[in-house]
VOBA-1610 file (N, C-alpha, C; in pm, whole numbers, padded with zeros to 5 digits, always signed):
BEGIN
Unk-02267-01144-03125Unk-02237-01073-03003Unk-02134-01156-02925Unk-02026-01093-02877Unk-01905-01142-02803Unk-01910-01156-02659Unk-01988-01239-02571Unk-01981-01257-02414Unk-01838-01171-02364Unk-01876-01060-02290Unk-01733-01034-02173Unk-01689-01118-02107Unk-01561-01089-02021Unk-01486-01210-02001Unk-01605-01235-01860Unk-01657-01111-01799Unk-01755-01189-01692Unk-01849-01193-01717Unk-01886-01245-01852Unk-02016-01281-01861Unk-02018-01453-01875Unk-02128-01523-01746Unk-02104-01676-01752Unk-02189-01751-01865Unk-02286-01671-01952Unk-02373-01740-02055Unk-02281-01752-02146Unk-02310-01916-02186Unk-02265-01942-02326Unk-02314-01946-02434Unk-02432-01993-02420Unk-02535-01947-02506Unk-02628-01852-02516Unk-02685-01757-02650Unk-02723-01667-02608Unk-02762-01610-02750Unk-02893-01541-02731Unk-02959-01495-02872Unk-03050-01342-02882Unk-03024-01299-02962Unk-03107-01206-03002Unk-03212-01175-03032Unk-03303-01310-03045Unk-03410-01350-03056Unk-03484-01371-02886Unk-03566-01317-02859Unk-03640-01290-02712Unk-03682-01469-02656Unk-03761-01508-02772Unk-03794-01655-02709Unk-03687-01747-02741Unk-03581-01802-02830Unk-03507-01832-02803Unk-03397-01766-02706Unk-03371-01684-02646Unk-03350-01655-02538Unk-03375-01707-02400Unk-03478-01666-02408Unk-03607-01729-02284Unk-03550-01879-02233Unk-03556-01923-02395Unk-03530-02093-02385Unk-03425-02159-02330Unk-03302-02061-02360Unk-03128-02100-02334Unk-03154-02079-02188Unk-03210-01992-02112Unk-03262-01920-02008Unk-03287-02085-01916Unk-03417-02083-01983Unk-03466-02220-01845Unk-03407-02324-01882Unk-03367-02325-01995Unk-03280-02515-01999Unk-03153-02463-01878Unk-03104-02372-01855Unk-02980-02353-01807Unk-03029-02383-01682Unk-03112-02318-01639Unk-03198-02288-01485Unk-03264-02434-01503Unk-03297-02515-01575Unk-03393-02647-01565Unk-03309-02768-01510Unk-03144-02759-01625Unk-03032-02847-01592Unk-02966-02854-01474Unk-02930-02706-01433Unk-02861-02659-01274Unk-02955-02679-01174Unk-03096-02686-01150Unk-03219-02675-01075Unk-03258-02853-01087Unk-03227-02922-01171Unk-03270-03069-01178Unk-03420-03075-01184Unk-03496-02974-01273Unk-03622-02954-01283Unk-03644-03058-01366Unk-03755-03130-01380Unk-03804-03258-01504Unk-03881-03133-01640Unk-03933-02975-01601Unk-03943-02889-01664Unk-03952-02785-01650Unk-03945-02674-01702Unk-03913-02541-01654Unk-04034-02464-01740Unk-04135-02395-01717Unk-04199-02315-01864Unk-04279-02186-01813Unk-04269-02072-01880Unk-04312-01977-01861Unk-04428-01992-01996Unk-04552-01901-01911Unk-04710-01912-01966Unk-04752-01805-01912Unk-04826-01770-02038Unk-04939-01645-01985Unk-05024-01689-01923Unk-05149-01577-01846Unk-05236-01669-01766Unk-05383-01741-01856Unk-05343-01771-01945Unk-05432-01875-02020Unk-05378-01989-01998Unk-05216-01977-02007Unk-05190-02106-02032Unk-05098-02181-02147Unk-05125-02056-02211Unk-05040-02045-02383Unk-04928-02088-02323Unk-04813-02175-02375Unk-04696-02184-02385Unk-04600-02082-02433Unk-04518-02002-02343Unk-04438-01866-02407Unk-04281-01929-02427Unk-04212-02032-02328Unk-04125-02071-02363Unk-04091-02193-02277Unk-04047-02297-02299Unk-04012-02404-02197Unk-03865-02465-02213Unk-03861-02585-02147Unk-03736-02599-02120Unk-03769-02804-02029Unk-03767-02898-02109Unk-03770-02999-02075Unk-03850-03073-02192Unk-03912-03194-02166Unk-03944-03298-02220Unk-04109-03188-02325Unk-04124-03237-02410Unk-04215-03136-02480Unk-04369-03121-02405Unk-04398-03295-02438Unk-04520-03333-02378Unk-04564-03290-02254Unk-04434-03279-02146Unk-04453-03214-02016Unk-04458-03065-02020Unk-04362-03006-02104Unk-04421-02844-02063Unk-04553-02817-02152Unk-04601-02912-02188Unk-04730-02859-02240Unk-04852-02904-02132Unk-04808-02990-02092Unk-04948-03039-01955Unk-04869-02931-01845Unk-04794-02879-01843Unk-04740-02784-01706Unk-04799-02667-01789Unk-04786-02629-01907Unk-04840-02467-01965Unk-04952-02482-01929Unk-05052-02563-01975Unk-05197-02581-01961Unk-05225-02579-01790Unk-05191-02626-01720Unk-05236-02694-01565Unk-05190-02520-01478Unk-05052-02467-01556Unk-05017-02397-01437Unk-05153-02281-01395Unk-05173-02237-01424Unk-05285-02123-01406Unk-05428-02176-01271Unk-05426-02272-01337Unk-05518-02375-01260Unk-05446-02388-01111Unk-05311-02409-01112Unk-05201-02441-00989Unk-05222-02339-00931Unk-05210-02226-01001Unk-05197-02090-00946Unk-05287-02051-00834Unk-05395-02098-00872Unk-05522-02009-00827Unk-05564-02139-00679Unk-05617-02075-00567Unk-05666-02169-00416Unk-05782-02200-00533Unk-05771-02363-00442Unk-05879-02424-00449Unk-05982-02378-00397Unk-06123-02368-00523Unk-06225-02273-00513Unk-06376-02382-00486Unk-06342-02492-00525Unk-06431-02610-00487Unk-06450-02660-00380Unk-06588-02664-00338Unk-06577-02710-00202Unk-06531-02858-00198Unk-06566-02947-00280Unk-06502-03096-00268Unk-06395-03092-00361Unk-06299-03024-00360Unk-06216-03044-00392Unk-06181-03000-00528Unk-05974-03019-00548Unk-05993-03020-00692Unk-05990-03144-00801Unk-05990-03118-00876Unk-06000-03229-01021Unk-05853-03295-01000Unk-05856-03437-01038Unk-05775-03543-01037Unk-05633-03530-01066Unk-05631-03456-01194Unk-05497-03396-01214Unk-05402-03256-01154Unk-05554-03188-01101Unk-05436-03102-01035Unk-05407-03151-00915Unk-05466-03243-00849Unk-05431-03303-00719Unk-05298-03350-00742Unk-05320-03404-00869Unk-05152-03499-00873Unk-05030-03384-00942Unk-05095-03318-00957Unk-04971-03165-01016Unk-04907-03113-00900Unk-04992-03081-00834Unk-04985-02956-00714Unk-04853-03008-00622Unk-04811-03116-00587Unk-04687-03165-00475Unk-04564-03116-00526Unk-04568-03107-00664Unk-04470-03140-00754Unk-04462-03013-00872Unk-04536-02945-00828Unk-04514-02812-00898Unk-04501-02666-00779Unk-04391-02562-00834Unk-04349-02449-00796Unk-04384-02326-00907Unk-04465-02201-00864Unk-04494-02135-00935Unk-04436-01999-00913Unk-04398-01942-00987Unk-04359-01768-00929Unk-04420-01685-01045Unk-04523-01578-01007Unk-04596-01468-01065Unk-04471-01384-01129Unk-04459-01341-01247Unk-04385-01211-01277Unk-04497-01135-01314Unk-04458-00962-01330Unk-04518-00900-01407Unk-04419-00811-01486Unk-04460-00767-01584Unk-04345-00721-01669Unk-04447-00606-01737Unk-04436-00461-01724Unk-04493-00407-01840Unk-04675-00404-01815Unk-04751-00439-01692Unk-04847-00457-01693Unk-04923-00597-01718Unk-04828-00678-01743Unk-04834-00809-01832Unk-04830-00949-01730Unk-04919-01028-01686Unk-04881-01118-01565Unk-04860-01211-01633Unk-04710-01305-01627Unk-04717-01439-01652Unk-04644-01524-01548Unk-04680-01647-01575Unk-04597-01742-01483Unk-04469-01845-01512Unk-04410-01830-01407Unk-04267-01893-01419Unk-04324-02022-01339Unk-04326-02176-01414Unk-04377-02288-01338Unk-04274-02412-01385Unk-04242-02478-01235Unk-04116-02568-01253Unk-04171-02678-01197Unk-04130-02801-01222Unk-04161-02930-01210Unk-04110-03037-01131Unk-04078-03060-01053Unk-03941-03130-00961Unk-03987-03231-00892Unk-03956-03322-00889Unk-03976-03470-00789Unk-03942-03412-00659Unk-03854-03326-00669Unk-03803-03235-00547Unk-03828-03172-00459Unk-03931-03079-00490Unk-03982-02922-00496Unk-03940-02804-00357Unk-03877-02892-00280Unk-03796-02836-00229Unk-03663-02757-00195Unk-03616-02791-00325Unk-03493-02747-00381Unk-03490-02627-00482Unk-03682-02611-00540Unk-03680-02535-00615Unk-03651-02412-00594Unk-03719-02345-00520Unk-03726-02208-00496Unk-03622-02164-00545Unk-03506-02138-00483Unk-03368-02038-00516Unk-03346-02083-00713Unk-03363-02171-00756Unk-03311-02199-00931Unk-03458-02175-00948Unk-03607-02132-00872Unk-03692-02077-00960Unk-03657-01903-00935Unk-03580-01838-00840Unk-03619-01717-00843Unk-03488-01697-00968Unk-03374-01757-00954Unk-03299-01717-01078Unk-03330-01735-01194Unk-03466-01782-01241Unk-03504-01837-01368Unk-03550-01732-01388Unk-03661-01664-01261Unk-03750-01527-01306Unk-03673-01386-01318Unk-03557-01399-01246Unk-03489-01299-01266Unk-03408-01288-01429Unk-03404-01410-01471Unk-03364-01391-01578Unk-03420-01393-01699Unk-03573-01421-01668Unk-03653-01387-01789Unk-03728-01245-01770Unk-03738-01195-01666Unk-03739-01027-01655Unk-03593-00958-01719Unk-03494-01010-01710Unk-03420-00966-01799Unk-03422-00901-01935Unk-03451-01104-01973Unk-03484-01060-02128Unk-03609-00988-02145Unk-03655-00997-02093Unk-03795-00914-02117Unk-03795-00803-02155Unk-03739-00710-02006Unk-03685-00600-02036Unk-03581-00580-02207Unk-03486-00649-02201Unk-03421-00629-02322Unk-03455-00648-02420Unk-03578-00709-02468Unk-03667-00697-02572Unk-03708-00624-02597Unk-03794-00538-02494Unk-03876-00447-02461Unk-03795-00302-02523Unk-03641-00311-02465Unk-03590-00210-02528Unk-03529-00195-02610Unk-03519-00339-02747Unk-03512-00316-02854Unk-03655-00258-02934Unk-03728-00351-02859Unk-03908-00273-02947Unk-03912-00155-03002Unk-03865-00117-02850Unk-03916+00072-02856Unk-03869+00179-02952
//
């Protein structure tokens, strides 16, 4: 497939999760995220974008991030130390809830390079969706 002249992706696939992937490394590099990863709400890893070991403790933890603290003394050790430093945004796609969760020493900077991350994996989503069909 041949990018138009206004199209700014350089990379780019036909394949939905490698997609996904070109997706948040782009949004992870421009955003200065330490990781970028979209997860269903188990937790499953659907696609990431940084150091391996980290989007797998961010796939696992985000869901947990997601949800108010439901303990009265509190939460568990690691999400205490997650939570400063993690940004989450809900998509739904199709009936389907997953999460867009980014990682930043920053996390103040995240927001605007997390909503372009979700906008662009509703993208592909969609465009998967309407090769499926």
């Amino acid at each position: 497939m041949v990018p138009s002249v206004s199209d700014r992706r350089q990379r780019r696939s036909n394949d939905p999760i490698t997609a996904l992937h070109y997706q948040l490394a782009h949004t992870r590099y421009h955003g200065g995220f330490d990781a970028l990863v979209l997860v269903d709400q188990a937790g499953a890893l659907v696609a990431g974008a940084g150091a391996w070991p980290l989007c797998e403790e961010l796939a696992a933890f985000a869901p947990l991030l997601s949800d108010e603290p439901s303990r009265p003394q509190g939460e568990p050790s690691e999400i205490l130390r997650l939570r400063p430093y993690v940004q989450l945004q809900t998509l739904r796609f199709q009936g389907v809830t997953v999460l867009l969760a980014a990682r930043s020493m920053a996390p103040e900077a995240v927001e605007g390079h997390l909503a372009i991350a979700a906008a662009g994996c509703l993208r592909i989503l969609a465009s998967a969706s309407s090769l499926a069909a």
